[in-house]
CHARMM-style PDB file with segment names, atoms N, HN, CA, C and O in Angstrom:
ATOM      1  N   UNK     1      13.173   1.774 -20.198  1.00  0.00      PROA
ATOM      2  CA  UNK     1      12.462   2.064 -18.939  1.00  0.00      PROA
ATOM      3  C   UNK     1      13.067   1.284 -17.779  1.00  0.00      PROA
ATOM      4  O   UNK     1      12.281   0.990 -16.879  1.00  0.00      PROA
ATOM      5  N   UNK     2      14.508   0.848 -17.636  1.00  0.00      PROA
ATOM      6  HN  UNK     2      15.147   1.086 -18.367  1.00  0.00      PROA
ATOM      7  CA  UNK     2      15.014   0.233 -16.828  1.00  0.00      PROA
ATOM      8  C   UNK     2      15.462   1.010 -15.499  1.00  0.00      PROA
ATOM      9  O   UNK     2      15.690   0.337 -14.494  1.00  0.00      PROA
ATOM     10  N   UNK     3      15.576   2.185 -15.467  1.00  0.00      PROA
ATOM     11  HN  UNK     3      15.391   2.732 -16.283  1.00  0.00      PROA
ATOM     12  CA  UNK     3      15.945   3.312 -14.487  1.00  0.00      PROA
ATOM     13  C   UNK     3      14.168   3.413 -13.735  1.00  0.00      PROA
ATOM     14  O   UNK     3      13.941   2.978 -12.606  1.00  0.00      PROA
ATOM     15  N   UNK     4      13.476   3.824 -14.298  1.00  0.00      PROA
ATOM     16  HN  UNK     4      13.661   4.178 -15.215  1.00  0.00      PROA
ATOM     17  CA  UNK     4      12.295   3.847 -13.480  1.00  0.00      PROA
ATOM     18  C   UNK     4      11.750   2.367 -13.064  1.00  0.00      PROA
ATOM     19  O   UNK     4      11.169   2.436 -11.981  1.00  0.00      PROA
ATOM     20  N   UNK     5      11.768   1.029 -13.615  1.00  0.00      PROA
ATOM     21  HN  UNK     5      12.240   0.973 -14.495  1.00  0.00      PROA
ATOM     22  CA  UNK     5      11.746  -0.031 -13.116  1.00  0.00      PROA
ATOM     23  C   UNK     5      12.456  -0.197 -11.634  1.00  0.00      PROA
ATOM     24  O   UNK     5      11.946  -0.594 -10.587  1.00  0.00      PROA
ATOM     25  N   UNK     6      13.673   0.196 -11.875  1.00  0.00      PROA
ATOM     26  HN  UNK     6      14.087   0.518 -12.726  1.00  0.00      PROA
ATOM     27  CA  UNK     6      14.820  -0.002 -10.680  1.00  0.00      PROA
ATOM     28  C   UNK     6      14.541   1.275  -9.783  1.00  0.00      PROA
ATOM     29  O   UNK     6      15.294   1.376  -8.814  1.00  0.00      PROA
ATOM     30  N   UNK     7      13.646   2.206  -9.929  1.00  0.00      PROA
ATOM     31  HN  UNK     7      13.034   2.124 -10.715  1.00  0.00      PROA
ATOM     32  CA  UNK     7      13.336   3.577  -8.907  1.00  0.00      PROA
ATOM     33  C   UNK     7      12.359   3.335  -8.365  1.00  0.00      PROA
ATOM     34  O   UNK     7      12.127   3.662  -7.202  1.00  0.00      PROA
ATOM     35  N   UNK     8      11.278   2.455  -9.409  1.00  0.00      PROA
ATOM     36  HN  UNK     8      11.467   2.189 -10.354  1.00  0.00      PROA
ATOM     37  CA  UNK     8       9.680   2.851  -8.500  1.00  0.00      PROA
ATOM     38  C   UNK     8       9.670   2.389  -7.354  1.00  0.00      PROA
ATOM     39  O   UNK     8       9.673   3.247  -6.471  1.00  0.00      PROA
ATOM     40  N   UNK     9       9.655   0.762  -6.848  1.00  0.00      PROA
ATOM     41  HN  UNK     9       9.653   0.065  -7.565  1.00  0.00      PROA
ATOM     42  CA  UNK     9      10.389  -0.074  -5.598  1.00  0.00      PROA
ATOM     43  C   UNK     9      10.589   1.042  -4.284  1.00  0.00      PROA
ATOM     44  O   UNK     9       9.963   0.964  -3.227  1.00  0.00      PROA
ATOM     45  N   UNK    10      11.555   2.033  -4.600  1.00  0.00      PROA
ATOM     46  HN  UNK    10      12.063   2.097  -5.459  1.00  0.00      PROA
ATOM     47  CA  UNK    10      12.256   2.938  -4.053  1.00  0.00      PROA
ATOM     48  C   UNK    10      11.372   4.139  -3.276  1.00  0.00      PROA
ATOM     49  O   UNK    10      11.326   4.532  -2.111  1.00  0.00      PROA
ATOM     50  N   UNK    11      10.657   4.541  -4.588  1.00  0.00      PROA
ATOM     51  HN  UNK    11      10.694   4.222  -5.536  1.00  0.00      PROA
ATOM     52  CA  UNK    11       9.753   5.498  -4.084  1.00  0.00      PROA
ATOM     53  C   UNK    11       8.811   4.936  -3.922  1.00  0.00      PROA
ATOM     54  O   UNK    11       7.956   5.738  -3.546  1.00  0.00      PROA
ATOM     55  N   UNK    12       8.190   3.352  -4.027  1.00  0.00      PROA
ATOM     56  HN  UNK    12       8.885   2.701  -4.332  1.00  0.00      PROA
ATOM     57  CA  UNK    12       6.875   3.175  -3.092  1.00  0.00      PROA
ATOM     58  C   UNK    12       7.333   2.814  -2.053  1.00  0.00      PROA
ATOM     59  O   UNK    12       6.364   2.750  -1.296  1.00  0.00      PROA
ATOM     60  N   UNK    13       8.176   2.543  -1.544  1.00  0.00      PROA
ATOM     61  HN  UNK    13       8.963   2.595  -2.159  1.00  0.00      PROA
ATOM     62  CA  UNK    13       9.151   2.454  -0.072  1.00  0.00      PROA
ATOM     63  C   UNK    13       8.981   3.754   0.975  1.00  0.00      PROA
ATOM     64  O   UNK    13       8.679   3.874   2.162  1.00  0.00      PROA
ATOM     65  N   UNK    14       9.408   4.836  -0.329  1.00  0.00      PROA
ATOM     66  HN  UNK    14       9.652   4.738  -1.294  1.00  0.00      PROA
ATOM     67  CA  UNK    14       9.606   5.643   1.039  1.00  0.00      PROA
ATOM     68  C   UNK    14       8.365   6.600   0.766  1.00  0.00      PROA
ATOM     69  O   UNK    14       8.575   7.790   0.996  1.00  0.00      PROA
ATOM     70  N   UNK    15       7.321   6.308   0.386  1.00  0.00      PROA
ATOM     71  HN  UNK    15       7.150   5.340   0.199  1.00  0.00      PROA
ATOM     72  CA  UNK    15       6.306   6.943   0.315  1.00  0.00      PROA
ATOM     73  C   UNK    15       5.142   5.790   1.458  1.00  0.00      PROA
ATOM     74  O   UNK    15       3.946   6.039   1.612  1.00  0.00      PROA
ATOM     75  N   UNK    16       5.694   4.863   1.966  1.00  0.00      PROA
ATOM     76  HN  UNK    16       6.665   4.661   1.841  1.00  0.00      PROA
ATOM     77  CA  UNK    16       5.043   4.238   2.277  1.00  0.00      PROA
ATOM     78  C   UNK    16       5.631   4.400   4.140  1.00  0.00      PROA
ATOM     79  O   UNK    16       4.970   4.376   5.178  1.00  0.00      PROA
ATOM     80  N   UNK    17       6.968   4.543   3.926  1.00  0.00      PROA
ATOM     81  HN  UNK    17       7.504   4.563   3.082  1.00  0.00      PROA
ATOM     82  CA  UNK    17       7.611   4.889   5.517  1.00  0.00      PROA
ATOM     83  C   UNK    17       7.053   6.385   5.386  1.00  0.00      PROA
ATOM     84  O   UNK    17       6.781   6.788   6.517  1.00  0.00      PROA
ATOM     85  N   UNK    18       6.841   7.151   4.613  1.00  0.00      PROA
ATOM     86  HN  UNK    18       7.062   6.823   3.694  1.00  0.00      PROA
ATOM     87  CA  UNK    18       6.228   8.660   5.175  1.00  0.00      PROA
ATOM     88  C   UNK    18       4.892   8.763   5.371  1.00  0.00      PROA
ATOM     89  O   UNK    18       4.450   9.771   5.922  1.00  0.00      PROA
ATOM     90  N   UNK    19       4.012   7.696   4.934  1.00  0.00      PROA
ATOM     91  HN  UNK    19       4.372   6.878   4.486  1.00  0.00      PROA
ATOM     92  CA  UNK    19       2.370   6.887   5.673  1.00  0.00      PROA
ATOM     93  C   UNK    19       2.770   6.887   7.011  1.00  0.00      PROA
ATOM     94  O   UNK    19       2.377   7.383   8.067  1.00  0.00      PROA
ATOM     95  N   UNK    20       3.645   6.196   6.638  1.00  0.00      PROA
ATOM     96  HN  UNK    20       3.964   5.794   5.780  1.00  0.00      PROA
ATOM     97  CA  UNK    20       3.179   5.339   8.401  1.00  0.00      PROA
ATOM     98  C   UNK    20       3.554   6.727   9.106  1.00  0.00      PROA
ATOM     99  O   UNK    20       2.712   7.417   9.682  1.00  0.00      PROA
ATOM    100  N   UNK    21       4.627   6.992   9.021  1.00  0.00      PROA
ATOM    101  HN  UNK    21       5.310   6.432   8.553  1.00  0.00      PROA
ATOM    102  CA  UNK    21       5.288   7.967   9.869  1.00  0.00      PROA
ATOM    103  C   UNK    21       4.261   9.432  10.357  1.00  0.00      PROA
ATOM    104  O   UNK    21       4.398  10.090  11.388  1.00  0.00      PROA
ATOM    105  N   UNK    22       3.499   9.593   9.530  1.00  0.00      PROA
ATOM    106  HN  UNK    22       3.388   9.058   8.692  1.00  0.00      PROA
ATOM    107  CA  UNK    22       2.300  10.203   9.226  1.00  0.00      PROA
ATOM    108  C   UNK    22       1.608   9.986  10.184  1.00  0.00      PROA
ATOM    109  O   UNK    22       1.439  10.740  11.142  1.00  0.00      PROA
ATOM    110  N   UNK    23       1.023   8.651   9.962  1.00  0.00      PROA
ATOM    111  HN  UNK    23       1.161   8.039   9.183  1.00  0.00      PROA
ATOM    112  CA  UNK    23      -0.125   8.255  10.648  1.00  0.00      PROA
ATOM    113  C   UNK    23       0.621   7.848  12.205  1.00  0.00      PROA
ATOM    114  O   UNK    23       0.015   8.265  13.192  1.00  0.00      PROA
ATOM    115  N   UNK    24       1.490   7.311  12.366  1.00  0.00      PROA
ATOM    116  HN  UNK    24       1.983   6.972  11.564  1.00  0.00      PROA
ATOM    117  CA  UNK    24       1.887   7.545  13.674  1.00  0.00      PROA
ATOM    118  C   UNK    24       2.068   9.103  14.635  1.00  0.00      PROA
ATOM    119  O   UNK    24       1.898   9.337  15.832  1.00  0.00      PROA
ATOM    120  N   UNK    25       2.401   9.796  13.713  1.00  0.00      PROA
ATOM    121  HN  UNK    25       2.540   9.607  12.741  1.00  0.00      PROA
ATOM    122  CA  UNK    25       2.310  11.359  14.246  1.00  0.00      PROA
ATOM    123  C   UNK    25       0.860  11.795  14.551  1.00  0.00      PROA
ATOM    124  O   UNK    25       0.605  12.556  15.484  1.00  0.00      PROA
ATOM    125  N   UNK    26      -0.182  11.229  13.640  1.00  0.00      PROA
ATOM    126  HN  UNK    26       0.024  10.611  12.881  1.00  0.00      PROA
ATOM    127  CA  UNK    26      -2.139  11.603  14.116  1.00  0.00      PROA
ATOM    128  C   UNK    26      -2.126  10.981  15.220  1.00  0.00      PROA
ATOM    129  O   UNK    26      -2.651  11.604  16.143  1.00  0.00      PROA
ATOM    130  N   UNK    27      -1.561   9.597  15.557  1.00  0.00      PROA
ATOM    131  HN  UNK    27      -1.135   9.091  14.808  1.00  0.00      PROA
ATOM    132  CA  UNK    27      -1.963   8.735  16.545  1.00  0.00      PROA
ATOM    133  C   UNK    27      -1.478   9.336  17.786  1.00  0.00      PROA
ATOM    134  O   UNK    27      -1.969   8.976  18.856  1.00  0.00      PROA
ATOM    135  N   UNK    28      -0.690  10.089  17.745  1.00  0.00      PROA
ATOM    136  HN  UNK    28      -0.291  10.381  16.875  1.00  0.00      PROA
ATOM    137  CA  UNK    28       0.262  10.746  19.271  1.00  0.00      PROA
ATOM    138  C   UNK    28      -0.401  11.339  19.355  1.00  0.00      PROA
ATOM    139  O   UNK    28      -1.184  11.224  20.298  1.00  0.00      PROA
ATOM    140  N   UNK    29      -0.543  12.472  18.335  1.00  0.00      PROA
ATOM    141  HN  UNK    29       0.093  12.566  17.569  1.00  0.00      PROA
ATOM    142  CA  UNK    29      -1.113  13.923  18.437  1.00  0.00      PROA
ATOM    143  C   UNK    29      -2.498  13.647  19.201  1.00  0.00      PROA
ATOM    144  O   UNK    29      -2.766  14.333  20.187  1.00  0.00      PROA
ATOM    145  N   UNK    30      -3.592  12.409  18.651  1.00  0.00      PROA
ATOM    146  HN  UNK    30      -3.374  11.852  17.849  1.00  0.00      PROA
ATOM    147  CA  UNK    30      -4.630  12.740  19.711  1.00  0.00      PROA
ATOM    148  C   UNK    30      -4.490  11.470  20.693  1.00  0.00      PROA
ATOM    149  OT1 UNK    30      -5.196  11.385  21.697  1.00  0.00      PROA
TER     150      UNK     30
END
């Protein structure tokens, strides 16, 4: 399980820049 050890990091990264990025897009929008 050394490949998903060394991936998850990765994808809670960019699941976490597509939050924000998210929530900055609600915040414009209203």
């Amino acid at each position: 399980h050394f490949t998903l050890a060394s991936v998850m990091p990765i994808i809670l990264l960019v699941f976490a820049a597509c939050e924000a990025a998210l929530g900055l897009a609600l915040l414009v929008m209203v």
